[in-house]
ZADREN-196482 format. One record per residue: x, y, z of N, C-alpha, C in turn. Coordinates in nm, 3 decimals, padded with zeros to 5 digits. Atoms other than C-alpha are relative to their C-alpha. Example, Ala and Ser with C-alpha at 12.3 -4.5 7.8 and 13.67 -1.06 7.14 Angstrom:
<atom><n_u>00.089</n_u><n_v>-00.119</n_v><n_w>00.000</n_w><ca_u>01.230</ca_u><ca_v>-00.450</ca_v><ca_w>00.780</ca_w><c_u>00.090</c_u><c_v>00.120</c_v><c_w>00.000</c_w></atom>
<atom><n_u>-00.082</n_u><n_v>-00.119</n_v><n_w>-00.006</n_w><ca_u>01.367</ca_u><ca_v>-00.106</ca_v><ca_w>00.714</ca_w><c_u>-00.077</c_u><c_v>00.109</c_v><c_w>00.073</c_w></atom>
% end
This chain:
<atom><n_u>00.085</n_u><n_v>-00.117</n_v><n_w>00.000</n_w><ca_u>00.000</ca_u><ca_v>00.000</ca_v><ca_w>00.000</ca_w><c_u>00.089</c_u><c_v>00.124</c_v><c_w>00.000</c_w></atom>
<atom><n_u>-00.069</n_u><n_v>-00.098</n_v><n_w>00.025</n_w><ca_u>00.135</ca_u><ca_v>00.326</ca_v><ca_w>-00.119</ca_w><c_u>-00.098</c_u><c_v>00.145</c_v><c_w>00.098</c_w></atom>
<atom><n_u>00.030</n_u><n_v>-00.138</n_v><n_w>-00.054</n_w><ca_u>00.043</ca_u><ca_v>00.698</ca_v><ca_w>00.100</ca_w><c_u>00.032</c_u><c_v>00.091</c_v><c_w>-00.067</c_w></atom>
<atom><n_u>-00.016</n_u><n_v>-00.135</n_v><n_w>00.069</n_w><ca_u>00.001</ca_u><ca_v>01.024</ca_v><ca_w>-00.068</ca_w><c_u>00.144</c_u><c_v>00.053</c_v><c_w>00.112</c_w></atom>
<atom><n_u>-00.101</n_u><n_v>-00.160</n_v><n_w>-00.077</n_w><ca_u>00.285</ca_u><ca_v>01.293</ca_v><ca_w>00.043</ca_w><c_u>-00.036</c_u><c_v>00.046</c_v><c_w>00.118</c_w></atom>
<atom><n_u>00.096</n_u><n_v>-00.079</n_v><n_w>-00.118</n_w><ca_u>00.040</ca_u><ca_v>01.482</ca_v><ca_w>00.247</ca_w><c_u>-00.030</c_u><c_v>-00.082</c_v><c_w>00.162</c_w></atom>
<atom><n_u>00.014</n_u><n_v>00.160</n_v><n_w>-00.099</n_w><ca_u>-00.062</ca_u><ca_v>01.149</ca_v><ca_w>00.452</ca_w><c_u>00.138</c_u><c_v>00.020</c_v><c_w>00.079</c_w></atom>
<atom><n_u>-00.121</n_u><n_v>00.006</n_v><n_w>-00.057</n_w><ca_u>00.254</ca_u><ca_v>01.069</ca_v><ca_w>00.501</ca_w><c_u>00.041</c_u><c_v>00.115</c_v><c_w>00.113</c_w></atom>
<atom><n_u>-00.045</n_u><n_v>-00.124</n_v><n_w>-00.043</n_w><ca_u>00.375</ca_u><ca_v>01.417</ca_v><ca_w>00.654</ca_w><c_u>-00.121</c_u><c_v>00.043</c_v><c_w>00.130</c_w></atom>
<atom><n_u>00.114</n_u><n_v>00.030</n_v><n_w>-00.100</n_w><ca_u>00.048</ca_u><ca_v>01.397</ca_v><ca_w>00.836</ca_w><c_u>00.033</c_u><c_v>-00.069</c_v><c_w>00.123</c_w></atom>
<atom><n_u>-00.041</n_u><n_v>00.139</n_v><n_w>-00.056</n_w><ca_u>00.127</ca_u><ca_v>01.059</ca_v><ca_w>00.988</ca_w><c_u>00.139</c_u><c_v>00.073</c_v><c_w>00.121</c_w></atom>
<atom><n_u>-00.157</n_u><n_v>-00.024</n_v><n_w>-00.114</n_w><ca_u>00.483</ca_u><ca_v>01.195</ca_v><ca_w>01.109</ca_w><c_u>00.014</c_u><c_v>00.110</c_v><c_w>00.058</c_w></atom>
<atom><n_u>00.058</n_u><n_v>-00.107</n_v><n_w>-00.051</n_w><ca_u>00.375</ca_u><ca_v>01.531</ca_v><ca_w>01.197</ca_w><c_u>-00.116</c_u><c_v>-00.063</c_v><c_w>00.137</c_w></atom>
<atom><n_u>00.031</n_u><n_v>00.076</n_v><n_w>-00.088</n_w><ca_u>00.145</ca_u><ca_v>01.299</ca_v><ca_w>01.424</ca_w><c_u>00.050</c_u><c_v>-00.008</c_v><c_w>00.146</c_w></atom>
<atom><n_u>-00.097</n_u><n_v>00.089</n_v><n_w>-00.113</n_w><ca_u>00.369</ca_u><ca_v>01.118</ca_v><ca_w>01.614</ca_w><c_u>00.065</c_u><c_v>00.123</c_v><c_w>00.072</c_w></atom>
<atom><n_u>-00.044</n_u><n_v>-00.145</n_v><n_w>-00.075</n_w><ca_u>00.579</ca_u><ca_v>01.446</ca_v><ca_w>01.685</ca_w><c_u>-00.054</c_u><c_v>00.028</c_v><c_w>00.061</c_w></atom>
<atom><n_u>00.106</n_u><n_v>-00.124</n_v><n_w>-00.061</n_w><ca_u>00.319</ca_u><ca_v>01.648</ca_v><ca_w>01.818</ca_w><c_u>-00.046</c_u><c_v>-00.117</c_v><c_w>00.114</c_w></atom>
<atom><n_u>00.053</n_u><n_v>00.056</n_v><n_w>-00.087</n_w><ca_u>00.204</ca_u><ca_v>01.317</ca_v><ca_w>02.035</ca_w><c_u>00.123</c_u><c_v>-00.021</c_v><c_w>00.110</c_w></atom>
<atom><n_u>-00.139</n_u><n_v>-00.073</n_v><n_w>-00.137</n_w><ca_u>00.552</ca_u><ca_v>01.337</ca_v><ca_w>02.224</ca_w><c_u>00.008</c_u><c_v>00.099</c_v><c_w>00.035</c_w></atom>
<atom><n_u>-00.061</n_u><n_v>-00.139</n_v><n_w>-00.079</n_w><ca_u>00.575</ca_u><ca_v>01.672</ca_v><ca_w>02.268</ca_w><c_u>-00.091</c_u><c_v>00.017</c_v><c_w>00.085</c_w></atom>
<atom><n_u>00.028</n_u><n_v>-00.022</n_v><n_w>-00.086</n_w><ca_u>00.275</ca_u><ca_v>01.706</ca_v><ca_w>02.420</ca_w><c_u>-00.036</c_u><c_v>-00.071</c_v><c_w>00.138</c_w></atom>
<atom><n_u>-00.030</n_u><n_v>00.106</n_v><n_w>-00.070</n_w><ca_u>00.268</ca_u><ca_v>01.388</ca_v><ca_w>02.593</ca_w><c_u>00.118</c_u><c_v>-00.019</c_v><c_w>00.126</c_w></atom>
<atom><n_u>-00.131</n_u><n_v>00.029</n_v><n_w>-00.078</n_w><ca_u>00.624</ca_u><ca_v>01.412</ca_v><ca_w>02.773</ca_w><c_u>-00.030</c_u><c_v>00.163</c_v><c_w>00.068</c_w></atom>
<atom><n_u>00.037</n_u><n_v>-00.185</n_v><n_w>-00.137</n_w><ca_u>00.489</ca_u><ca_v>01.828</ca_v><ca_w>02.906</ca_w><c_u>-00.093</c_u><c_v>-00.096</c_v><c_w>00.087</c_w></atom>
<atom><n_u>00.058</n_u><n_v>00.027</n_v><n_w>-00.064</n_w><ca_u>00.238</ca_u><ca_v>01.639</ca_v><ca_w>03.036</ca_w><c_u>00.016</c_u><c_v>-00.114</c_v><c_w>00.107</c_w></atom>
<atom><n_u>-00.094</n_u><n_v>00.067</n_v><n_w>-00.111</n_w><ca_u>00.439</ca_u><ca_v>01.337</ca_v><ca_w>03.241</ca_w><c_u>00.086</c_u><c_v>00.146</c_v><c_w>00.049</c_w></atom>
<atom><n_u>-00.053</n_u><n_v>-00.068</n_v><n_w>-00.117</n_w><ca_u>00.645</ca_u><ca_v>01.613</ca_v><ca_w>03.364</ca_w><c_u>-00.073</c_u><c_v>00.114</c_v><c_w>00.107</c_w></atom>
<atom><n_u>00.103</n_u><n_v>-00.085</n_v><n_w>-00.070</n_w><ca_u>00.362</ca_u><ca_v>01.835</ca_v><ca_w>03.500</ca_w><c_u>-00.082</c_u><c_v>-00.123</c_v><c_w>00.026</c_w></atom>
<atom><n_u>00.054</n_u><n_v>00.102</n_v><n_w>-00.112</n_w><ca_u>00.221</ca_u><ca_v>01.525</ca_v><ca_w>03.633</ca_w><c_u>00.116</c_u><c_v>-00.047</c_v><c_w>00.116</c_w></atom>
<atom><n_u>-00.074</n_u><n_v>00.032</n_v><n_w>-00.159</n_w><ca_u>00.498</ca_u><ca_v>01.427</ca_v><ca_w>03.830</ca_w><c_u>00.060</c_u><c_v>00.116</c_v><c_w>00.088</c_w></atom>
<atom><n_u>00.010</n_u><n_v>-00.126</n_v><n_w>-00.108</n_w><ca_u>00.549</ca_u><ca_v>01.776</ca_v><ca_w>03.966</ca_w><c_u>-00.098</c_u><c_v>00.017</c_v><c_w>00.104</c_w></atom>
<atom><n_u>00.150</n_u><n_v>-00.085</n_v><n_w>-00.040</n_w><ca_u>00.175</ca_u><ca_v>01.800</ca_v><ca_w>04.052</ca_w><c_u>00.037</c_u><c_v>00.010</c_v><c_w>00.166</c_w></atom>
<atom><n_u>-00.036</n_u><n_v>-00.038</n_v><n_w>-00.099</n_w><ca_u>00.157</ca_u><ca_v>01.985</ca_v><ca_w>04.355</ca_w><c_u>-00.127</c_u><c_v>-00.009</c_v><c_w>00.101</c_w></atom>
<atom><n_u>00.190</n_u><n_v>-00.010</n_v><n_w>-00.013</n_w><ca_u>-00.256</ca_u><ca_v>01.985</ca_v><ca_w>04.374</ca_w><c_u>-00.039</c_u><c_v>-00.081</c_v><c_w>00.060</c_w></atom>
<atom><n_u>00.023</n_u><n_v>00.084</n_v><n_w>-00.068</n_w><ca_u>-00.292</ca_u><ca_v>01.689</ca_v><ca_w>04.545</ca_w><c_u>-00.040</c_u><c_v>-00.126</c_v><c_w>-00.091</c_w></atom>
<atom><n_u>00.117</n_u><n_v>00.094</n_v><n_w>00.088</n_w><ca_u>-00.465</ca_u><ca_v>01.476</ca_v><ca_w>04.277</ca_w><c_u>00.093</c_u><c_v>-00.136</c_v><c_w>-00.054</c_w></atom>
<atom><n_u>-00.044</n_u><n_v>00.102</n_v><n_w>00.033</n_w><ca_u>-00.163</ca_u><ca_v>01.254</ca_v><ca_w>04.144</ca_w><c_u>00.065</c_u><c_v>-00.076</c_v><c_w>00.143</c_w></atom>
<atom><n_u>-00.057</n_u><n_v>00.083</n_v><n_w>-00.092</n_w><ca_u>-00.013</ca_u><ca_v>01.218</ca_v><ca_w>04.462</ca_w><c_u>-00.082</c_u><c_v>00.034</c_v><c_w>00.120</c_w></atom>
<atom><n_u>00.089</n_u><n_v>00.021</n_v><n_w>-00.095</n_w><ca_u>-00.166</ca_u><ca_v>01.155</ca_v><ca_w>04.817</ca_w><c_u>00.111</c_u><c_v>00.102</c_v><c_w>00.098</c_w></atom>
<atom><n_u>-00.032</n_u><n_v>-00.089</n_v><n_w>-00.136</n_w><ca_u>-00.072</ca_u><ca_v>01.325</ca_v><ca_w>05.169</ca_w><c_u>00.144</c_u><c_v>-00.066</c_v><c_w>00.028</c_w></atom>
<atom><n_u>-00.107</n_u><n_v>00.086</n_v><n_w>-00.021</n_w><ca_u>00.213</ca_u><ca_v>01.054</ca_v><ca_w>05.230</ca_w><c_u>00.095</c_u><c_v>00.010</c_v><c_w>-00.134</c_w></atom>
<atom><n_u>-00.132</n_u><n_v>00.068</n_v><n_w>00.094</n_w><ca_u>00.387</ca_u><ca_v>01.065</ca_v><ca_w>04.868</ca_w><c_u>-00.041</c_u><c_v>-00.114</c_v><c_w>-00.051</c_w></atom>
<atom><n_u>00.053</n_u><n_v>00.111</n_v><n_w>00.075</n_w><ca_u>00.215</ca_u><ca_v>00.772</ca_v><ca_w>04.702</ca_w><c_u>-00.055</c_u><c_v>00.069</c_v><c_w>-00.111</c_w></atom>
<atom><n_u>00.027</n_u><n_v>-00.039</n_v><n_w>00.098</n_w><ca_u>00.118</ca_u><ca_v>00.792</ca_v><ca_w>04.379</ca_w><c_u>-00.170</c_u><c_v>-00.085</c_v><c_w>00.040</c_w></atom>
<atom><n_u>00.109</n_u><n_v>-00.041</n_v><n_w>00.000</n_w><ca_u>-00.270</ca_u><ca_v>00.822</ca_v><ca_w>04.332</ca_w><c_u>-00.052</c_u><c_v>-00.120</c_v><c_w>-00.149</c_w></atom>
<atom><n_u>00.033</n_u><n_v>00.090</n_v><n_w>00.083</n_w><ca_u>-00.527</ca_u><ca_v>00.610</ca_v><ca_w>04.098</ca_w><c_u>00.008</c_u><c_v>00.115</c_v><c_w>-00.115</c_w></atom>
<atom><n_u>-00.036</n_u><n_v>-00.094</n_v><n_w>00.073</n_w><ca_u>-00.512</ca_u><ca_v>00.949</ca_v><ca_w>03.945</ca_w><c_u>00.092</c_u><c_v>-00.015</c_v><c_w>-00.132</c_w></atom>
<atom><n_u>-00.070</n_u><n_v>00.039</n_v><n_w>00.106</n_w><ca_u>-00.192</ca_u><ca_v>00.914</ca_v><ca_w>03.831</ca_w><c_u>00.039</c_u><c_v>-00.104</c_v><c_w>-00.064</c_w></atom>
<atom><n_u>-00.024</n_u><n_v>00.152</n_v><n_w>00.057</n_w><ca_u>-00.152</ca_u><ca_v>00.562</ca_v><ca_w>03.756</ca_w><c_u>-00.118</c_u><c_v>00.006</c_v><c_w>-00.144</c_w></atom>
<atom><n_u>00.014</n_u><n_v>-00.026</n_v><n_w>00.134</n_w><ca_u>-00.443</ca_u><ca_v>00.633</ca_v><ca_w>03.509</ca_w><c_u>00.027</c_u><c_v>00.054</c_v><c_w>-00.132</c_w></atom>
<atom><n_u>-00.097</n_u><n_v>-00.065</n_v><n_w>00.059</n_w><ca_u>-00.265</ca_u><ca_v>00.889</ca_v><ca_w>03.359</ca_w><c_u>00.110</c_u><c_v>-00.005</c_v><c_w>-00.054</c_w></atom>
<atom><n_u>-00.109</n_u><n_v>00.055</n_v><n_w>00.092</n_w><ca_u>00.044</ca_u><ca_v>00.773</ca_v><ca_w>03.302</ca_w><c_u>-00.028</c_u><c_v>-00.114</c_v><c_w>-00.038</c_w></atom>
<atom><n_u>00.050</n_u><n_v>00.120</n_v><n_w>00.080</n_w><ca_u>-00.117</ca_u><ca_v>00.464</ca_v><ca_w>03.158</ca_w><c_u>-00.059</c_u><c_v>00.072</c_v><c_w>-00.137</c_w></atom>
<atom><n_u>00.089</n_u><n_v>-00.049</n_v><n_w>00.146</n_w><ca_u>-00.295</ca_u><ca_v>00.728</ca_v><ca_w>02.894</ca_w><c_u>00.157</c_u><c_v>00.056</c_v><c_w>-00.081</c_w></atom>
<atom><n_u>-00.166</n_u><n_v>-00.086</n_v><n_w>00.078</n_w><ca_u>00.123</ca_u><ca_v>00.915</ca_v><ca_w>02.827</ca_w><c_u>00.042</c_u><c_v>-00.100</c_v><c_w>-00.042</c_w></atom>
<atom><n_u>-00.063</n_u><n_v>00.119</n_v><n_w>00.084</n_w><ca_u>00.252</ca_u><ca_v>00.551</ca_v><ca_w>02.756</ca_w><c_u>-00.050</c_u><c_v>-00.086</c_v><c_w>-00.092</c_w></atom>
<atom><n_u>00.072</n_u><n_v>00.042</n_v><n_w>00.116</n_w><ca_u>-00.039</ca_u><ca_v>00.451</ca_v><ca_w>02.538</ca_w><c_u>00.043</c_u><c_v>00.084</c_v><c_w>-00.121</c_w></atom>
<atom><n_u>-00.070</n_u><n_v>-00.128</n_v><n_w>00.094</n_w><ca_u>00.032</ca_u><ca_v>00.772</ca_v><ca_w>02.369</ca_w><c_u>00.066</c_u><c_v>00.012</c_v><c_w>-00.062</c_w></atom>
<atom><n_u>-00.103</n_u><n_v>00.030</n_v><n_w>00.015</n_w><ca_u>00.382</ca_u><ca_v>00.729</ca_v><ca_w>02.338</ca_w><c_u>00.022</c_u><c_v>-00.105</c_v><c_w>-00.089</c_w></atom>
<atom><n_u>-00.075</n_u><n_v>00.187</n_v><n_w>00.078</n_w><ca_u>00.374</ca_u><ca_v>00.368</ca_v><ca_w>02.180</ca_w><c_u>-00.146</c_u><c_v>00.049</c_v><c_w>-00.130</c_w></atom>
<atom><n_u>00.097</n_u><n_v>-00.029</n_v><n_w>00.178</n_w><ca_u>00.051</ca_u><ca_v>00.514</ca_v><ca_w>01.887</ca_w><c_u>00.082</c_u><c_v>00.091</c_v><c_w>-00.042</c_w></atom>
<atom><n_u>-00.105</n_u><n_v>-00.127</n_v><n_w>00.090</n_w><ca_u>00.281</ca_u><ca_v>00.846</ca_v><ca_w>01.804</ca_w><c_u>00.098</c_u><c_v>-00.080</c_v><c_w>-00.030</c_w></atom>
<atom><n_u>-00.091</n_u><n_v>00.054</n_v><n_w>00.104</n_w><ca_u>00.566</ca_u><ca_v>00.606</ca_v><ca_w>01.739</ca_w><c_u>-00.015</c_u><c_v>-00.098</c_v><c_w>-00.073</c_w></atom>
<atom><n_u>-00.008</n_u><n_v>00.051</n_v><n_w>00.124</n_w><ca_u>00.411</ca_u><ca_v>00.368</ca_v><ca_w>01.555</ca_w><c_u>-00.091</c_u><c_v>00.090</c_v><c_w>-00.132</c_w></atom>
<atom><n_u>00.098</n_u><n_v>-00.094</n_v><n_w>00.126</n_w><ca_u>00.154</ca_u><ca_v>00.623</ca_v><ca_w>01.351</ca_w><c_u>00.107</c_u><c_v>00.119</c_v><c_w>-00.059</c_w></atom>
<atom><n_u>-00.146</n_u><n_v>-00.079</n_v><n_w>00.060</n_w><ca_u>00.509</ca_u><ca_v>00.866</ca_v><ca_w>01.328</ca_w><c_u>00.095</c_u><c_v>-00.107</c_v><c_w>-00.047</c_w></atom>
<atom><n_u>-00.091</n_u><n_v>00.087</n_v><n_w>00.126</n_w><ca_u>00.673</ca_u><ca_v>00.533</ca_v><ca_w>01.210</ca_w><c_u>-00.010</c_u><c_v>-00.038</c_v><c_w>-00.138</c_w></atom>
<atom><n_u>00.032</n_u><n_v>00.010</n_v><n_w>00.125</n_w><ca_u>00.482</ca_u><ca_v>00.462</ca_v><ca_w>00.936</ca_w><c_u>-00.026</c_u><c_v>00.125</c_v><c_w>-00.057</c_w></atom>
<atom><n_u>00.042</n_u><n_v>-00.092</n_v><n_w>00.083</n_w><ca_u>00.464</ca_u><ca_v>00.803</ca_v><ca_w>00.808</ca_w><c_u>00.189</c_u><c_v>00.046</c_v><c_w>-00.051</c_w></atom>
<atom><n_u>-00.142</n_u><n_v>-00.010</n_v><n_w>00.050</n_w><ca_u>00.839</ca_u><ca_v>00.831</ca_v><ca_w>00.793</ca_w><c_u>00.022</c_u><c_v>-00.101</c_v><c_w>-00.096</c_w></atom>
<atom><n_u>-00.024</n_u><n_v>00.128</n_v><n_w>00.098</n_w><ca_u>00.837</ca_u><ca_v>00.480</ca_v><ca_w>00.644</ca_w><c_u>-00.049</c_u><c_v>00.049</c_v><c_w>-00.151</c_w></atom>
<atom><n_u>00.046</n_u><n_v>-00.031</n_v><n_w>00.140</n_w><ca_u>00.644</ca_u><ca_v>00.603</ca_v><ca_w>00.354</ca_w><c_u>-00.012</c_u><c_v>00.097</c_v><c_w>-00.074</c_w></atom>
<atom><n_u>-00.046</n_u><n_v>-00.103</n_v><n_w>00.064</n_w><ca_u>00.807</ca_u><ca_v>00.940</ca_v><ca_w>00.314</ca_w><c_u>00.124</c_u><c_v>-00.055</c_v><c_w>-00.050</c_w></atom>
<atom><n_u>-00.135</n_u><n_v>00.042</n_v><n_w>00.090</n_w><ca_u>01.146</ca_u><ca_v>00.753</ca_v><ca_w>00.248</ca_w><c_u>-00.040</c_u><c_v>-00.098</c_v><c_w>-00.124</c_w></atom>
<atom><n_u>00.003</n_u><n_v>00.032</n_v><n_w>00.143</n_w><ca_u>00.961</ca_u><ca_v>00.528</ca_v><ca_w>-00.013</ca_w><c_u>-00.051</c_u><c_v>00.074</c_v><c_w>-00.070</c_w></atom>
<atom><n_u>00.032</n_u><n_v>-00.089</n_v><n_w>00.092</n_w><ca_u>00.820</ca_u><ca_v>00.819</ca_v><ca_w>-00.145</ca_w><c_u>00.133</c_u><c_v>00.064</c_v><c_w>-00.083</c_w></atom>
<atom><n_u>-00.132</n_u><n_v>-00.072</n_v><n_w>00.072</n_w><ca_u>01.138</ca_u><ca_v>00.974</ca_v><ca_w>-00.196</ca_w><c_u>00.101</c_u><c_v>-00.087</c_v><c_w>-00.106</c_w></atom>
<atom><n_u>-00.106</n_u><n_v>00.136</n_v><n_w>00.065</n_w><ca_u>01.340</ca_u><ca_v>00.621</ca_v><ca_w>-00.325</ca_w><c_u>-00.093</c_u><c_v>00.035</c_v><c_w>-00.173</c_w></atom>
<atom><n_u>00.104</n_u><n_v>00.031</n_v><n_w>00.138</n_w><ca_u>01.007</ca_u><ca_v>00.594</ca_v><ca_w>-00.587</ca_w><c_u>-00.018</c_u><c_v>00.139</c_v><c_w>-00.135</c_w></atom>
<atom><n_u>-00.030</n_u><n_v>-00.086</n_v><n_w>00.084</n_w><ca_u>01.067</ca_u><ca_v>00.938</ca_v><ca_w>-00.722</ca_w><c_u>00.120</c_u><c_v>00.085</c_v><c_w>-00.050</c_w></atom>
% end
């Protein structure tokens, strides 16, 4: 299966944008100061355990939806 240009650039433009804002958001979670990820003692919270379960889902679709868009900007480029 071949991807337009646009797609492609789409695709890996994707993935980018799902790290960047993904990895602000683990580090302003493990700062949080609000009470909500962490408890009175320093334990981490169901809060954040859901949370960073949604940044490492995140993490593993931006690099494979930014892998295949790179993948099929370099056969774009080989094919022309």
């Amino acid at each position: 299966m071949k991807l337009s240009r646009s797609l492609s650039w789409f695709l890996l433009a994707f993935g980018v944008w799902s790290w960047g804002i993904w990895v602000t958001f683990v580090k302003n979670l493990w700062k949080d100061a609000s009470g909500l990820a962490f408890d009175d003692a320093g334990d981490p919270t169901g809060y954040f355990w859901v949370h960073l379960l949604l940044a490492v889902t995140s993490f593993v679709l931006g690099t494979v939806v930014g892998g295949i868009g790179f993948r099929s900007l370099r056969v774009l480029r080989r094919t022309s």
